[in-house]
N, C-alpha and C positions, 0 to 999 in steps of 0.2 A: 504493500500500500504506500509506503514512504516513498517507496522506486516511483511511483505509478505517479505522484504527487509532484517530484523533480521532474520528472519527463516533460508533463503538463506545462510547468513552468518554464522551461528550456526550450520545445518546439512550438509553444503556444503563445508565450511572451515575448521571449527572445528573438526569435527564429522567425516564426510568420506573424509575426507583431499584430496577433489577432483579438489577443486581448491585454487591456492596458495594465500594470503593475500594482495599481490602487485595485482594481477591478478584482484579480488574484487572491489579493492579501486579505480584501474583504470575503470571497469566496471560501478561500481558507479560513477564515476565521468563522463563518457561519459552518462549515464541515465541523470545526470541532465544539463548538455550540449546541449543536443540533444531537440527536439522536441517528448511529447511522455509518456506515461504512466511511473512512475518510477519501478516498479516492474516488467513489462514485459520487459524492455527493458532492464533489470539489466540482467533476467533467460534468453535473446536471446544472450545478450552479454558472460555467461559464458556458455551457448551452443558453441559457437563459438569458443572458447577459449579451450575446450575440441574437438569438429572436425570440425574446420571451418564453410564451410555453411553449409554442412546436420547436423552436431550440433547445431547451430543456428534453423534452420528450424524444427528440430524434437522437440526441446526445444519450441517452437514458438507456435507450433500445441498441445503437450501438456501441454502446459501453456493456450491457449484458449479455445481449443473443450469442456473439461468436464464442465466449468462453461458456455461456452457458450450452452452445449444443457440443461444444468439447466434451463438457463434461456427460452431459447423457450418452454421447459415444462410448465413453468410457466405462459408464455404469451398466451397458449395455456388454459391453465385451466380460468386464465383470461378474454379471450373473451367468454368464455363457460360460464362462473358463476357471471361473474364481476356486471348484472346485478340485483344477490340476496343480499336481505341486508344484509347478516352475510359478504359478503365479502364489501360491502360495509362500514360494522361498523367497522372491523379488519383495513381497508386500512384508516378509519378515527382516529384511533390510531396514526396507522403507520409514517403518512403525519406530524402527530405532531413532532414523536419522530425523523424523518429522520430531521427535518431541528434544534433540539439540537444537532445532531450528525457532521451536515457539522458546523453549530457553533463552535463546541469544536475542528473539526479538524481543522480550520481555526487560532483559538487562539493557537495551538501548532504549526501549520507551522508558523506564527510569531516569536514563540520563536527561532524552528528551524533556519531560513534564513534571521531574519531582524533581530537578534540583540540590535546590536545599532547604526546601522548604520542611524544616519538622513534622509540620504540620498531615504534608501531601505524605509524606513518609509514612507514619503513624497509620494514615488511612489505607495506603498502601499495605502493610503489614498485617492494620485487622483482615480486609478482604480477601491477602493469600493465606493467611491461618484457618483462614473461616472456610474459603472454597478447597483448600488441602484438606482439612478434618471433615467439613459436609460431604465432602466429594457432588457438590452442586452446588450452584450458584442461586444466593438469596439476591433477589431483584432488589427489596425493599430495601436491603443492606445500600447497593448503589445509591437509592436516592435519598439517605441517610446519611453517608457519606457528601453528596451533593450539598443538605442542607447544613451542614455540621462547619463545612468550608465557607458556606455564605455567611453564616452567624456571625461565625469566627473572623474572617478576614473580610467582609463588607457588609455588615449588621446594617437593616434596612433601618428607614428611618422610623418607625416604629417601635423601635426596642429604646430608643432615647425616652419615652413612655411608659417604658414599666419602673417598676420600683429601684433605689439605687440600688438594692441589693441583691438584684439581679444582673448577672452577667451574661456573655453570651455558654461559658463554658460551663455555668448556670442550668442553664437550658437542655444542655445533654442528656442528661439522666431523663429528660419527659420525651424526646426523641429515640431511644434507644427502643422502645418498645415497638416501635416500625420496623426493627430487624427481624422480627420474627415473621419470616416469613414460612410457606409451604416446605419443610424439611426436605397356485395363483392366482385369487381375483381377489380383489379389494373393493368395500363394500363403502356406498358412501357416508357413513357416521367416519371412516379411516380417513377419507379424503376431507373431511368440513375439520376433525382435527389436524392433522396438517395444515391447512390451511392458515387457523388461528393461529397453532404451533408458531409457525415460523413468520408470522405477521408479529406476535410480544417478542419474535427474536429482534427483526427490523426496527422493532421501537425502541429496544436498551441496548445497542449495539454504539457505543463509543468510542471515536477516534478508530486505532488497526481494527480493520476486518479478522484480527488473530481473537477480539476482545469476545467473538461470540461464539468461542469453539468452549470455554466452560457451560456457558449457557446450553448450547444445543448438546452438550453431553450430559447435562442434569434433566433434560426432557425425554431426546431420541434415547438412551441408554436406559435410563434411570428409570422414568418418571410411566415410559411407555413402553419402554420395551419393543422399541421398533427393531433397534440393532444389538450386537455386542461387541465389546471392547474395540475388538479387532477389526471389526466391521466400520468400525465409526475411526480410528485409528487412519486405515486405508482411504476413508470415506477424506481426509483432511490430507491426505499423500496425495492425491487427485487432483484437489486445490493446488497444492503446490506444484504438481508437475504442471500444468495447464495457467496456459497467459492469462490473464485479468485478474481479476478481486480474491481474494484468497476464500470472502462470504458464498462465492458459485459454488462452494462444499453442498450446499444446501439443496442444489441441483441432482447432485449423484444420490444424497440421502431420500430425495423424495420420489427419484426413481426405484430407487431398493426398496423403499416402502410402498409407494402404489404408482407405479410404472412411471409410463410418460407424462400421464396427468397427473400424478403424485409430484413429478417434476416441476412442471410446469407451476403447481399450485404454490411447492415450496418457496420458486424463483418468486414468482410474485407475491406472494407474503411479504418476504424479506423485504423486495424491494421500492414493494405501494409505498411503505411508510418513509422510507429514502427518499422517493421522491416528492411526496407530499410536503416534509419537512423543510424540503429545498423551498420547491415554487410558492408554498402558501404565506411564509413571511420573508419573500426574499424584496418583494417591492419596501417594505417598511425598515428592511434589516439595517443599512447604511445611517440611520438614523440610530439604533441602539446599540452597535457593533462593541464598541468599547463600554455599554452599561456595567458597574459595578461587579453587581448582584452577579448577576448572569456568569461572567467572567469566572468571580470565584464557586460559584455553583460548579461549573462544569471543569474546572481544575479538581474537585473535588472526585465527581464522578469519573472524571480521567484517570486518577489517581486511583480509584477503586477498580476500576477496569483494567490496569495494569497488573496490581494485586491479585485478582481474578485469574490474569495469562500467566502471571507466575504456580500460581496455586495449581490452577489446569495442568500445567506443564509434570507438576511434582506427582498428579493424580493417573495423569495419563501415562507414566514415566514408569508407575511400576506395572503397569500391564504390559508397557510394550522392552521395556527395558529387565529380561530373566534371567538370564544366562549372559557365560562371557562374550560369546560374539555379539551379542547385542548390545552389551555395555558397552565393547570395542569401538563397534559401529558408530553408535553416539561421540563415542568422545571424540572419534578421529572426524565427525563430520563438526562436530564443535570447535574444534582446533583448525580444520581448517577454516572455519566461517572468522575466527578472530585474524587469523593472519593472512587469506587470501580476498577479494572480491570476486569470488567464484556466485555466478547468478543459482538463484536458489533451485531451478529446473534441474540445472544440470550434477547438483547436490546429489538430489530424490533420485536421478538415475542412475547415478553413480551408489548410492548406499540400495538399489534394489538389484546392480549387480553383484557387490557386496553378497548381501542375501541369496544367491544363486550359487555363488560360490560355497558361500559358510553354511545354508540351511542343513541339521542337522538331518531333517526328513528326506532329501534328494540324495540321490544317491546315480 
């Protein structure tokens, strides 16, 4: 998403000076404001900003279809094959090297958005102790974290109102109670949840498209029991082999659960609410861009969404990481993600021949 992000900037700014450098930054700024994959919601927002809605929209569609019908390709050859062990051995590479890759992206969104701020820290820390020990992701917890950062670092003007002897760190302990959140043919009750499924994914989805792979593992795994481990593991190696958004994961999941409409459904779930988010207060946004509130709200939620990918990482980490060649696998695709700029495709493919080599079952 970060790549996808520079790019924009580089052939879009830069290069064919199509859209202006204020225009951008406001863009970006409303991407990490909003609710929402950061790269899609960047290329909807400068759709728009070039012709309103059907720029938006044309922007939207192709920003999703080509990696989305990648990915049905994929899910497709998947259910067809997934049962021979060379893809078995490959996808046991894979499983390794995908959960060094959400590691590494987890320790530079760090760097990115928490700083040094104590504070974003702190929040950071409850969210991945909280999504490590759940092993799911409490929603309410994000927008807790959201209000906790607003209190704290841009107290409305309301709170000048209450008693002196309220503070904002006061106030915590009556918020806290918000965390406690919720601990072949397909039939259409499967397809209307999907649907919603992955419509609340679209809406708590912050900053990296990595931020919804806790979430969709506390639902599709957990919650429903659509997939397992490994299923969902692959299901996120597929993202990553495959150009675009790293959130088209949701594409191969909703074909493994109800085919191509299952597909289809997932895709736009996710990404109704992305683009809503964009176009519905993009005419007014230039006007609030820098608002207080807002700012510290969604550094807050940033900050728990990072939490989140770290915490995913540790959960998903001991399913896919058993044995020593798997351990190997990770650390040598880790080591090399610090010391090379090796593009992350060619990572997955390289750690799925890894897997080919090493699988214990191929022979």
């Amino acid at each position: 998403p970060i790549a996808l992000v520079g790019y924009m900037q580089k052939d879009l700014v830069e290069k064919r000076k199509w859209i202006e450098k204020q225009d951008y930054m406001e863009g970006l700024a409303l991407a990490q404001l909003a609710p929402g994959p950061l790269a899609a919601q960047l290329a909807i927002y400068l759709g728009y900003v070039r012709g309103k809605i059907w720029g938006a929209t044309v922007v939207g569609i192709a920003f999703i279809v080509p990696s989305f019908l990648m990915v049905w390709g994929l899910g497709v050859l998947y259910v067809r094959f997934g049962g021979l062990p060379w893809m078995q051995a490959a996808f046991y590479g894979v499983g390794a090297g995908v959960i060094a890759i959400i590691a590494r992206s987890a320790y530079k969104l760090t760097r990115i958005t928490l700083e040094r701020d104590k504070l974003l820290w702190s929040l950071f820390v409850l969210m991945g102790v909280t999504t490590a020990w759940a092993e799911a992701e409490i929603i309410t917890l994000f927008i807790l974290c959201g209000v906790i950062a607003l209190v704290i670092q841009a107290p409305p003007a309301f709170l000048g109102r209450l008693s002196r002897g309220t503070t904002p760190l006061s106030l915590v302990p009556w918020l806290v109670p918000l965390a406690t959140g919720l601990a072949g043919p397909v039939t259409a009750e499967t397809l209307a949840q999907v649907l919603w499924f992955f419509t609340k994914a679209g809406a708590f989805v912050f900053g990296s498209g990595l931020a919804i792979v806790p979430f969709l593992y506390g639902g599709v795994v957990q919650e429903y029991q659509w997939l397992n481990d490994r299923q969902f593991l692959d299901a996120v190696a597929v993202a990553m082999i495959t150009p675009g958004p790293v959130v088209i994961t949701v594409g191969f999941i909703g074909y493994l659960v109800g085919g191509f409409l299952g597909a289809c459904l997932a895709a736009i779930g996710v990404f109704m609410p992305v683009y809503l988010f964009v176009i519905l207060p993009a005419p007014w946004f230039k006007r609030h861009a820098n608002h207080p509130q807002l700012s510290a709200f969604v550094k807050g939620v940033t900050a728990a969404a990072t939490g989140a990918i770290a915490g995913a990482a540790f959960v998903l980490g001991k399913r896919a990481i058993f044995d020593i060649p798997t351990a190997l696998i990770a650390l040598a695709t880790l080591l090399v993600l610090v010391r090379f700029k090796i593009p992350e495709p060619i990572l997955i493919l390289l750690t799925g021949l890894a897997g080919l080599i090493l699988f214990p079952g191929l022979k």
